[in-house]
C-alpha positions as a Python dict, from the first residue, in 0.01 Angstrom:
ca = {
    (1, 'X'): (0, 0, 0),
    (2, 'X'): (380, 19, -7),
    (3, 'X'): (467, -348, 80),
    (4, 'X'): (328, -649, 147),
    (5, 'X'): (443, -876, 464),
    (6, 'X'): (333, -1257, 455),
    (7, 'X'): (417, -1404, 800),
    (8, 'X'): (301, -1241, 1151),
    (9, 'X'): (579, -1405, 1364),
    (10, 'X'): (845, -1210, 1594),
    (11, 'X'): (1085, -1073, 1303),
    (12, 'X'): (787, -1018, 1069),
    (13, 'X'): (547, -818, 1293),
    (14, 'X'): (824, -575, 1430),
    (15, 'X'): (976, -559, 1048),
    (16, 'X'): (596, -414, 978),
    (17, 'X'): (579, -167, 1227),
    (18, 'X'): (972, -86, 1104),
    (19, 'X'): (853, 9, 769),
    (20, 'X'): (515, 149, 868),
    (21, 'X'): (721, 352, 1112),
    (22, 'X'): (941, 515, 816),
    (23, 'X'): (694, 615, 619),
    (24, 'X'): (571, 237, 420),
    (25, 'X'): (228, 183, 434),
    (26, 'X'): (228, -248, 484),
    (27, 'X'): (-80, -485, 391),
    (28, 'X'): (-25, -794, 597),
    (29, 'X'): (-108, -1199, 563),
    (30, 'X'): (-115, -1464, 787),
    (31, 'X'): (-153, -1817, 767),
    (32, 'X'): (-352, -1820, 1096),
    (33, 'X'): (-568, -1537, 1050),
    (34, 'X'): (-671, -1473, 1441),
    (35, 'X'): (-338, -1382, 1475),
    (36, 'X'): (-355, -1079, 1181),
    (37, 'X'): (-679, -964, 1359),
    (38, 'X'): (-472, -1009, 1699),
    (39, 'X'): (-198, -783, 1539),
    (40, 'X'): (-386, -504, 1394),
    (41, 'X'): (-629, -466, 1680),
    (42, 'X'): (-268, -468, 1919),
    (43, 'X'): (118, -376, 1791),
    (44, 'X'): (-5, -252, 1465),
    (45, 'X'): (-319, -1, 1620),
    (46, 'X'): (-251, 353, 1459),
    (47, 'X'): (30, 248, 1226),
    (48, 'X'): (-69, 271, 827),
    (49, 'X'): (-126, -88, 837),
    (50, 'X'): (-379, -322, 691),
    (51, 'X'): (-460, -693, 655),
    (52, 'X'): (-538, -910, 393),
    (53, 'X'): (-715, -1229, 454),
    (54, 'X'): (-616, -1424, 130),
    (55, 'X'): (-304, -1395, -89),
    (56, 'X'): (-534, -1259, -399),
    (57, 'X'): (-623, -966, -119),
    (58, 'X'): (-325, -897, -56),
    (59, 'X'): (-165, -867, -392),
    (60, 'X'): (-467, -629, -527),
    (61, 'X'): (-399, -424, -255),
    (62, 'X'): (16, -344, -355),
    (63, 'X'): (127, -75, -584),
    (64, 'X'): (323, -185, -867),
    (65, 'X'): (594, -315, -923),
    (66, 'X'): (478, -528, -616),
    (67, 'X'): (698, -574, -337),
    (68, 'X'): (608, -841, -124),
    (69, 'X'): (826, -974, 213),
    (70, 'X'): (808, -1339, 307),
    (71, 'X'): (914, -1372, 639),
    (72, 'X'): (838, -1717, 704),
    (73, 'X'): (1005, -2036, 787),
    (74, 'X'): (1260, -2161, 584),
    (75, 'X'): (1261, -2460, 331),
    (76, 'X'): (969, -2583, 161),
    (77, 'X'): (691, -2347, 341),
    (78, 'X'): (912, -2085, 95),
    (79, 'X'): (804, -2315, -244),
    (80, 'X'): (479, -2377, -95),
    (81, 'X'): (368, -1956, -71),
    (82, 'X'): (546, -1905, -371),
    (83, 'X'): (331, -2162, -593),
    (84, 'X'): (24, -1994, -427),
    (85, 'X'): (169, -1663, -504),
    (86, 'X'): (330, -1653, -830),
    (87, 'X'): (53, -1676, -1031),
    (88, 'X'): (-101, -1397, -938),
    (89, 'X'): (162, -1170, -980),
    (90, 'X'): (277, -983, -1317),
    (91, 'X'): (612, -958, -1471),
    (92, 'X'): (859, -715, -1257),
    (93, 'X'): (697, -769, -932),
    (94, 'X'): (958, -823, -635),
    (95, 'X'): (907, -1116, -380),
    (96, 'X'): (1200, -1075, -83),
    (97, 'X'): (1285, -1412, 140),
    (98, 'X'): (1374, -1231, 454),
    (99, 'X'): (1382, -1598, 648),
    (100, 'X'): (1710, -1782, 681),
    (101, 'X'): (1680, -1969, 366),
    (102, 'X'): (1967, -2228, 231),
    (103, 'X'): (2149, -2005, -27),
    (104, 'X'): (2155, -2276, -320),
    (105, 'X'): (1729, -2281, -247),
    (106, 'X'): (1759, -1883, -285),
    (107, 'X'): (2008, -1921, -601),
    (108, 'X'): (1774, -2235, -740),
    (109, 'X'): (1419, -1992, -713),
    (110, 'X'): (1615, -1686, -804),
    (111, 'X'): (1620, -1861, -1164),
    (112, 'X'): (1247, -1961, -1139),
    (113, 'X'): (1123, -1686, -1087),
    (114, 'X'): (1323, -1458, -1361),
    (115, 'X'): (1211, -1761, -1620),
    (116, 'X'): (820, -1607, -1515),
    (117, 'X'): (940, -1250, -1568),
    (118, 'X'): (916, -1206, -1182),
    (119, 'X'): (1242, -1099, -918),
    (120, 'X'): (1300, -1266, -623),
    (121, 'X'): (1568, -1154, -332),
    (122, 'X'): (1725, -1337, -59),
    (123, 'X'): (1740, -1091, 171),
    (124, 'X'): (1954, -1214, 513),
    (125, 'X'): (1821, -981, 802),
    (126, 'X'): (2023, -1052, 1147),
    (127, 'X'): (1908, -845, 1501),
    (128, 'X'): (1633, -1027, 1663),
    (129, 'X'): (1307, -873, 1790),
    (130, 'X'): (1478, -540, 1898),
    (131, 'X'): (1679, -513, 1538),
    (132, 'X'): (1353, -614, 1347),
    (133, 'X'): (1171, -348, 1531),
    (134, 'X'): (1438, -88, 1538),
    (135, 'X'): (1691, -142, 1273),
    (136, 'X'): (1847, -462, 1174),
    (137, 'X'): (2132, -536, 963),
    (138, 'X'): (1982, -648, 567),
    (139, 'X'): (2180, -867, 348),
    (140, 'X'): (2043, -857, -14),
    (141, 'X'): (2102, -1049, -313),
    (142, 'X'): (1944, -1211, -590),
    (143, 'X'): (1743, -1000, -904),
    (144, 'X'): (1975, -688, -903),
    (145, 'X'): (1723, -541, -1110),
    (146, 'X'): (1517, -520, -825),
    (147, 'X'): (1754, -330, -610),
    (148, 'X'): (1626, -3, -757),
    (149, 'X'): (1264, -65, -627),
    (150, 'X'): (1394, -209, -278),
    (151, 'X'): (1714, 23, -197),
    (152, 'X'): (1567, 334, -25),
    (153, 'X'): (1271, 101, 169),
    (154, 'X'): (1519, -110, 289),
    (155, 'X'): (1842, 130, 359),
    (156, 'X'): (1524, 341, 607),
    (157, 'X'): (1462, 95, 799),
    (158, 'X'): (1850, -62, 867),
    (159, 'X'): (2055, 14, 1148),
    (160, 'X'): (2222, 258, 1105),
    (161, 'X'): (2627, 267, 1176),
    (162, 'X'): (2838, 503, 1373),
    (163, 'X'): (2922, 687, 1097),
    (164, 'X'): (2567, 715, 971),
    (165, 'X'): (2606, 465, 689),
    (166, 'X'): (2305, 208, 662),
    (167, 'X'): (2382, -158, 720),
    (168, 'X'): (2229, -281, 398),
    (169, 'X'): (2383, -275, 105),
    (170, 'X'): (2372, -490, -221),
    (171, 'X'): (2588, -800, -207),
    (172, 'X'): (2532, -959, -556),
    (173, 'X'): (2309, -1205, -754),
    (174, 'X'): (2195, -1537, -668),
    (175, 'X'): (2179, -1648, -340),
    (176, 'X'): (2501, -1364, -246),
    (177, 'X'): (2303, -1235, 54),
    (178, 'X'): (2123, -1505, 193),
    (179, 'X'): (2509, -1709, 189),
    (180, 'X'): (2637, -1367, 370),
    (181, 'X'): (2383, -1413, 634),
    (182, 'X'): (2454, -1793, 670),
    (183, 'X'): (2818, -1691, 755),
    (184, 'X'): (2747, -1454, 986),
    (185, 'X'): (2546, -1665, 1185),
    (186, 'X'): (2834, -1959, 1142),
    (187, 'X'): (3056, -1672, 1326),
    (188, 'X'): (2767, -1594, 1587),
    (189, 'X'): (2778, -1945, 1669),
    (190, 'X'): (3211, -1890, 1726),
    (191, 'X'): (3160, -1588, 1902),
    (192, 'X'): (2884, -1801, 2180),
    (193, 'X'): (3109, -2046, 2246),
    (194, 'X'): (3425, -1843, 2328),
    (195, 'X'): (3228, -1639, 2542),
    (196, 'X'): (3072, -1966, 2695),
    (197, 'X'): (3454, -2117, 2754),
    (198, 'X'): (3538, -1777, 2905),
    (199, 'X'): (3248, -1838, 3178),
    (200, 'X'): (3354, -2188, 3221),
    (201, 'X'): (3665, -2117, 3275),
    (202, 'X'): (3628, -1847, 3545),
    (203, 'X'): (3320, -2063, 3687),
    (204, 'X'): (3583, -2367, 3760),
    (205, 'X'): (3810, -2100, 3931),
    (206, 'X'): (3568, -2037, 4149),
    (207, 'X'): (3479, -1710, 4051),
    (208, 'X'): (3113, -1558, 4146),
    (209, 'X'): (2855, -1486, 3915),
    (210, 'X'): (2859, -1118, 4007),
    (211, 'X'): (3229, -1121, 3997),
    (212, 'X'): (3231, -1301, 3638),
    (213, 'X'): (2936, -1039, 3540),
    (214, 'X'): (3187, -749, 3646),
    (215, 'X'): (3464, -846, 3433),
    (216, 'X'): (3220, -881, 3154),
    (217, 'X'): (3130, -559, 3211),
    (218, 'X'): (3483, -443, 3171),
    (219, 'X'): (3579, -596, 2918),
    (220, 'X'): (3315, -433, 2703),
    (221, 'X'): (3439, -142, 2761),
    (222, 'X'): (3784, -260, 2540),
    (223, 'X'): (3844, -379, 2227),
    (224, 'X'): (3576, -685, 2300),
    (225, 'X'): (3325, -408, 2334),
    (226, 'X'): (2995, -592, 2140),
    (227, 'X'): (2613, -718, 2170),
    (228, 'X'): (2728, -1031, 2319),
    (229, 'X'): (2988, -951, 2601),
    (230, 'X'): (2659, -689, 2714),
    (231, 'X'): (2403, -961, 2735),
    (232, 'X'): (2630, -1198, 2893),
    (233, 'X'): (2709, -971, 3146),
    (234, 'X'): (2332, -877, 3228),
    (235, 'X'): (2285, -1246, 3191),
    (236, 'X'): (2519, -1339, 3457),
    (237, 'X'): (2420, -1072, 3653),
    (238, 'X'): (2078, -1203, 3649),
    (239, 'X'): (1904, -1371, 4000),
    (240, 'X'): (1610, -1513, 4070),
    (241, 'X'): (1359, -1415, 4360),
    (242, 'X'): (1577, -1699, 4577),
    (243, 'X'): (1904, -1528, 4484),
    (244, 'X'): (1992, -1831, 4318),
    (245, 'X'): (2172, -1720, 3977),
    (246, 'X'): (1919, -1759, 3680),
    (247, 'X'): (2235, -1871, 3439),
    (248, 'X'): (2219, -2189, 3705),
    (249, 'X'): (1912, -2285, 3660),
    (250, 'X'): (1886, -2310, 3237),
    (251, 'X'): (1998, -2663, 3110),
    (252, 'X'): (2322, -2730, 2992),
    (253, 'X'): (2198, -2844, 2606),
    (254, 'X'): (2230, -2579, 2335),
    (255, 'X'): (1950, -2576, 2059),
    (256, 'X'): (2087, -2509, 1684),
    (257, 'X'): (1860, -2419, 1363),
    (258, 'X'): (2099, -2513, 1102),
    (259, 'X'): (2278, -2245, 975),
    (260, 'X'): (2583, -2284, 1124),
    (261, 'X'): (2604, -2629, 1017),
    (262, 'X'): (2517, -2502, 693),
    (263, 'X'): (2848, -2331, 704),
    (264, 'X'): (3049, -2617, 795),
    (265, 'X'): (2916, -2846, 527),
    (266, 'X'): (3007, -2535, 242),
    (267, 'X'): (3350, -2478, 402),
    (268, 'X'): (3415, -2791, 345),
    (269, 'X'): (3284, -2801, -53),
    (270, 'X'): (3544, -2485, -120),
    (271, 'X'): (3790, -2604, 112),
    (272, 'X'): (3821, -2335, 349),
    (273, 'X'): (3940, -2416, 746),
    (274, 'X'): (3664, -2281, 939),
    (275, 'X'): (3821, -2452, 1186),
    (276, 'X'): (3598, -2240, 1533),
    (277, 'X'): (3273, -2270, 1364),
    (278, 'X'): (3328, -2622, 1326),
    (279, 'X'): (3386, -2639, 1660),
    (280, 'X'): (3128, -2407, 1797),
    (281, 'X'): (2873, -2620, 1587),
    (282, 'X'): (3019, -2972, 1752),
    (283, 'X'): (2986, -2832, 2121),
    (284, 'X'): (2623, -2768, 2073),
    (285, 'X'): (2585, -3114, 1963),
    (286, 'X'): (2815, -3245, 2270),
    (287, 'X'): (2614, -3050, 2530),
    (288, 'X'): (2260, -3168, 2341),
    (289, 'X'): (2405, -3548, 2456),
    (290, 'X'): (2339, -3471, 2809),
    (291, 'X'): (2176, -3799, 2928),
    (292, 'X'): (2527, -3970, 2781),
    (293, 'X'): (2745, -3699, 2939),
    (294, 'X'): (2554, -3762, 3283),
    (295, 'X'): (2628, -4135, 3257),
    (296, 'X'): (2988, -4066, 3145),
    (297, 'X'): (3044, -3868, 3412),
    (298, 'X'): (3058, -4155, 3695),
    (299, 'X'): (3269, -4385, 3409),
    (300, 'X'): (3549, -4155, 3275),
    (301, 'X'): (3816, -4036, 3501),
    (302, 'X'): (4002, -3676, 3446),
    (303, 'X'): (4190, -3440, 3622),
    (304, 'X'): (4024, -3255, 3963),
    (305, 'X'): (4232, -2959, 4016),
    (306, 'X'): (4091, -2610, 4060),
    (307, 'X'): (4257, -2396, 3802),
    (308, 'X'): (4405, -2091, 3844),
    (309, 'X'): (4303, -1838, 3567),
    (310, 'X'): (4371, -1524, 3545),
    (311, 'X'): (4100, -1309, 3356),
    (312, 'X'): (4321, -1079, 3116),
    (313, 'X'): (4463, -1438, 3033),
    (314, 'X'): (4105, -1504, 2946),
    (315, 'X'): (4036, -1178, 2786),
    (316, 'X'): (4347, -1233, 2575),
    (317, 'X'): (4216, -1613, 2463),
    (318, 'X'): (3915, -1537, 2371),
    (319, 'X'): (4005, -1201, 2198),
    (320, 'X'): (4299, -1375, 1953),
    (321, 'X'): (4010, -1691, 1903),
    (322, 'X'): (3776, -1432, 1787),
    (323, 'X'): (4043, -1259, 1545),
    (324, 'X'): (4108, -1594, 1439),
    (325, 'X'): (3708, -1694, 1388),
    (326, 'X'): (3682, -1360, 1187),
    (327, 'X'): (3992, -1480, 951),
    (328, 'X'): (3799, -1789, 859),
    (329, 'X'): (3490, -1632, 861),
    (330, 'X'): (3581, -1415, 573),
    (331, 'X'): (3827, -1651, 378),
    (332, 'X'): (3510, -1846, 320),
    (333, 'X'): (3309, -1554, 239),
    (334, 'X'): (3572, -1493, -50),
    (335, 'X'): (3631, -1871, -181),
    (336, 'X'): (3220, -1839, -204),
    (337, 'X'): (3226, -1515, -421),
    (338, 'X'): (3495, -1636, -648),
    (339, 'X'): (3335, -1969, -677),
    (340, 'X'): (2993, -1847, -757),
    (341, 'X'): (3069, -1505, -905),
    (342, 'X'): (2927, -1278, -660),
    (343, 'X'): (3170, -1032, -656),
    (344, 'X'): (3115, -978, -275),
    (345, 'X'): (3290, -678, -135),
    (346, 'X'): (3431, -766, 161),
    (347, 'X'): (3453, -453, 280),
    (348, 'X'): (3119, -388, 237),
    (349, 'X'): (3013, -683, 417),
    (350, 'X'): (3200, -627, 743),
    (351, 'X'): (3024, -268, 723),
    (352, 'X'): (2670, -421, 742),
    (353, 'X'): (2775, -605, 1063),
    (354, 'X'): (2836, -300, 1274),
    (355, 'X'): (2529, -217, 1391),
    (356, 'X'): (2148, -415, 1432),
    (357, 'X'): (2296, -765, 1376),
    (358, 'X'): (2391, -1035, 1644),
    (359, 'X'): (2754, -985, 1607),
    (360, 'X'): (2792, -636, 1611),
    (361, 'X'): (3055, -502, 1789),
    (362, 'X'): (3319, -252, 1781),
    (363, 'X'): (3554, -502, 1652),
    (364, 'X'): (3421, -511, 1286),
    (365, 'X'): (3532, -150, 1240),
    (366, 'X'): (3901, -259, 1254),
    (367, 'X'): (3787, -527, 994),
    (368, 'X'): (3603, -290, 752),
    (369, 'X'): (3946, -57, 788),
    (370, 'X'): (4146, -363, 698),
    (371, 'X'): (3957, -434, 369),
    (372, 'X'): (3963, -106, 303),
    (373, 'X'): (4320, -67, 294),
    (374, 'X'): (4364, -351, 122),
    (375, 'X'): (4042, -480, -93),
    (376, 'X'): (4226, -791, -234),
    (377, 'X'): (4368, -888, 149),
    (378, 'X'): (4374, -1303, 117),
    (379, 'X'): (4323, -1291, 562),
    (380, 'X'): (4258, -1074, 824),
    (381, 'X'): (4590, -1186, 993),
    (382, 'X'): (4782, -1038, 753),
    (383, 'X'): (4667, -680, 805),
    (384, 'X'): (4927, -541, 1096),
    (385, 'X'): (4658, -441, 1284),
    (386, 'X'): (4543, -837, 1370),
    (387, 'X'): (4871, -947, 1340),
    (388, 'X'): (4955, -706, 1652),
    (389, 'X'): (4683, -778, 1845),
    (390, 'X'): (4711, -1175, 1802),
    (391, 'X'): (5073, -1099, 1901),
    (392, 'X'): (5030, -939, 2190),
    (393, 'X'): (4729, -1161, 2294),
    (394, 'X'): (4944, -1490, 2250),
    (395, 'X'): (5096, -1542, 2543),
    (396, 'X'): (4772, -1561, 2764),
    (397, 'X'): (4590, -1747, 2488),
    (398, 'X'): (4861, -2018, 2517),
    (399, 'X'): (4854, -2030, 2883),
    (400, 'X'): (4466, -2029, 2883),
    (401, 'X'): (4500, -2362, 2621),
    (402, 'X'): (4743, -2519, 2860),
    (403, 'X'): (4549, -2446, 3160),
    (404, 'X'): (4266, -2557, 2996),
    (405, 'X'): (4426, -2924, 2921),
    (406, 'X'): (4577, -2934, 3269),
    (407, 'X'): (4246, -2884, 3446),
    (408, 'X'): (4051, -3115, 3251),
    (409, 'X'): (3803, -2806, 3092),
    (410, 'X'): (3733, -2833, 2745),
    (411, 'X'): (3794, -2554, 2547),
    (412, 'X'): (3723, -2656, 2207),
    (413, 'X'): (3729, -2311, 2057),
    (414, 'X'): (4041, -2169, 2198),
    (415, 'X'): (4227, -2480, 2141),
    (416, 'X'): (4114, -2508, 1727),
    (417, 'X'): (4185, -2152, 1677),
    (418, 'X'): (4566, -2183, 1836),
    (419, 'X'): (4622, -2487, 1595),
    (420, 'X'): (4485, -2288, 1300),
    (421, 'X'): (4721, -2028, 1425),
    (422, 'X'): (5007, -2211, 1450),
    (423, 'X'): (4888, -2431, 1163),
    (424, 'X'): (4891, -2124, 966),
    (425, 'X'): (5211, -1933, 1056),
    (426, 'X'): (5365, -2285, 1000),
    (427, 'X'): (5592, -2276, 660),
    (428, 'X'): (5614, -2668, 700),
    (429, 'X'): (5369, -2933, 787),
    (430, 'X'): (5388, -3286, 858),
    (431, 'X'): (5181, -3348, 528),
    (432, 'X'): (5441, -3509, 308),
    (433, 'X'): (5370, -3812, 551),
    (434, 'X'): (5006, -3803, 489),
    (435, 'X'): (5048, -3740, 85),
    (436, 'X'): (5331, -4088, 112),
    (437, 'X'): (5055, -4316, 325),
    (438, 'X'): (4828, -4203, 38),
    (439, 'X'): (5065, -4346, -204),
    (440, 'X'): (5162, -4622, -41),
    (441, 'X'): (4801, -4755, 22),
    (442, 'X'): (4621, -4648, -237),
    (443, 'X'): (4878, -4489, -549),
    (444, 'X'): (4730, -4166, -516),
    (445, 'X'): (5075, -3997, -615),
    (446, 'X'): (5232, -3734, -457),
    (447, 'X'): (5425, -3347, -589),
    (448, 'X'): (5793, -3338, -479),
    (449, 'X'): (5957, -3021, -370),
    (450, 'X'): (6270, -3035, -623),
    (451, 'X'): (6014, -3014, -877),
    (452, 'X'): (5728, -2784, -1051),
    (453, 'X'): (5421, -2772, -815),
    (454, 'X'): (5123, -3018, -1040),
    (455, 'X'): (5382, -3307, -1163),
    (456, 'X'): (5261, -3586, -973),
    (457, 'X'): (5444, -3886, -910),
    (458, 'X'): (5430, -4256, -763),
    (459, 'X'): (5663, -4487, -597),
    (460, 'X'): (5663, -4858, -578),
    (461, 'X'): (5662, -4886, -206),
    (462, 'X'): (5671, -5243, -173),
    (463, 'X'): (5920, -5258, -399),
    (464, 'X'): (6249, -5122, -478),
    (465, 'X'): (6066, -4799, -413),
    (466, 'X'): (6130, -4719, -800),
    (467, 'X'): (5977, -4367, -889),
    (468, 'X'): (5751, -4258, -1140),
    (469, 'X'): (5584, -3928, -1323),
    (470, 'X'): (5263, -3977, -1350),
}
């Protein structure tokens, strides 16, 4: 057998009938073996698939070098297969993570593994059951000297771009492509919640659900044309037998799995201002307190007013938010490659994001032009083409924010990415106040703009504010 797949779950069962599909005959493991007799017997009937009851089954049943695909859940179920595993493979044999494993756990095993003569890949895969089935996007890294063994398999059964290209490509060692995946599901979590304060918004106007499913509808047909804005408008199109809206009747408390959190904690290790995410990820955890926000609701007082919104406002906000998301998005993909050496193309990544992932959308083509023309470009803003569009979208984005504020509606995501806007475009900030407080409380000096940026310097404040080099 070509490949072997240990885990039977959504993304693993279609990812076998992917690769049985193109032509890769897959031996199959399951922890809960009803469910591998459940599979083959279903799904997998007539497909060049087989199952293996045991782990030493399955590995006598591979070619060599092995390739073997965990896709299981993430964290120590990963360390627990591989101590099973390991020993009875031989040196050059290939295990891929295709989970949504933490990229220093990819990075840490990557080592482990070489130190046994065996490679190991974090392999991000993003597209849900359809993209799994069908073509998802595939974000390797780790062993590169497995990439030889893995690069044909895996480029088959990608999506496949507009142009043809296969979204998979190489990202670099370590844990390169499962941090690539973590990001884009940081910006997945942006992209929900400015498409969820676009529905609020128009649902406190008093829009209808088929009305707010129309201009959904339309605006996918512009330059927010994506996988998103189509499911949200099918979604709000949706009604149950009653006529009652389904949308209506689904709680108001978001679930989260990690990984955009994940994203927040490493933006802040490099220092990067992912600034929506952040936001995105804080939402969730506002809308999971909904016993408190119940009871708050008959304590705290705000405005009542109806507001008046006018959609291309809101098509304008949540279009100059996403450009702003993206920005972020990839400033921290590129503090992460220089900080780690992965030599991540940027390019290249926006390229694997066009097609089978989550956030696929027509939109990442302008960003895999803008890399293009400039490899070395330090933000997406800076490329005229997002520096236009954020330009002409600015107006209505800042009348959306003030509407927003007026009416009471919280718009956490619009509002963050206007002050990293402005924050950004800003050649002064108020933080010579913040750097004297500093000093004055705790003598943890300050740089002065008459001289040389890293001479640092400390004033008696209490005193008779005498200066000091330090």
């Amino acid at each position: 057998m070509s490949v072997g797949l240990i885990g039977l779950g959504v993304m693993g069962r279609n990812l076998a009938l992917n690769l049985a599909e193109h032509g890769y005959p897959v031996v199959v493991y399951n922890r809960r073996s009803e469910v591998t007799r459940e599979f083959l017997a279903g799904e997998a009937s007539g497909f060049p698939i087989e199952a293996a009851y045991d782990f030493e089954e399955l590995v006598g049943r591979l070619d060599r070098p092995r390739r073997i695909l965990l896709m299981i859940t993430a964290g120590k179920p990963v360390d627990q297969v591989l101590d099973q595993l390991t020993p009875l493979l031989d040196p050059g044999d290939i295990v891929i993570d295709g989970g949504n494993s933490l990229y220093t756990d990819t990075a840490r095993r990557c080592e482990e593994m070489e130190a046994k003569g065996l490679l190991y890949v974090g392999a991000g895969i993003s597209g849900g059951e359809e993209g799994a089935r069908h073509g998802p996007s595939i974000m390797p890294g780790g062993s590169e000297e497995a990439w030889p063994h893995l690069e044909e398999m895996l480029k088959a059964i990608a999506a496949k771009a507009p142009d043809g290209t296969p979204c998979c490509e190489w990202l670099g060692p370590g844990g390169a492509g499962h941090y690539t995946k973590m990001v884009h599901n940081g910006i997945e979590y942006g992209d929900m919640q400015v498409i969820a304060e676009a529905y609020h918004l128009m649902k406190a106007a008093g829009m209808s659900h088929p009305e707010m499913a129309d201009t959904f509808r339309r605006w996918g047909d512009g330059v927010l044309d994506s996988f998103l804005i189509d499911i949200t408008a099918d979604i709000l199109g949706a009604v149950e037998a009653d006529g009652t809206p389904l949308v209506t009747r689904i709680l108001d408390a978001a679930g989260q799995k990690g990984t955009g959190k994940w994203t927040v904690i490493s933006s802040m290790d490099l220092g990067q201002p992912v600034t929506l995410i952040s936001e995105a990820v804080y939402a969730r955890i506002v809308s999971a307190l909904k016993e408190l926000r119940v009871e708050a609701s008959g304590v705290l007082t705000g405005p009542d007013s109806v507001p008046q919104v006018d959609p291309d406002d809101v098509h304008d906000a949540l279009y100059a938010s996403k450009i702003v998301s993206y920005t972020q998005g990839f400033m921290l993909l590129g503090a992460a490659s220089g900080e780690y050496g992965w030599g991540l193309d940027l390019g290249v990544v926006a390229s694997l994001w066009r097609a089978g992932c989550i956030i696929r959308a027509r939109f990442l083509d302008d960003i895999t032009a803008a890399f293009r023309r400039r490899p070395d470009l330090p933000a997406l803003l800076f490329d005229g083409f997002f520096a236009d569009a954020v330009s002409r979208a600015q107006p209505g984005w800042r009348r959306v924010v003030q509407t927003g504020a007026e009416a009471g509606i919280p718009l956490p995501a619009y509002s963050a990415a206007l002050a990293f806007y402005d924050s950004f475009r800003s050649e002064w900030l108020p933080a010579n106040l913040i750097q004297a407080q500093r000093d004055y409380f705790g003598a943890h000096t300050y740089e002065r703009i008459d001289q040389p940026r890293g001479v640092f310097f400390h004033t008696e404040w209490t005193g008779d504010l005498s200066t000091r080099r330090v």
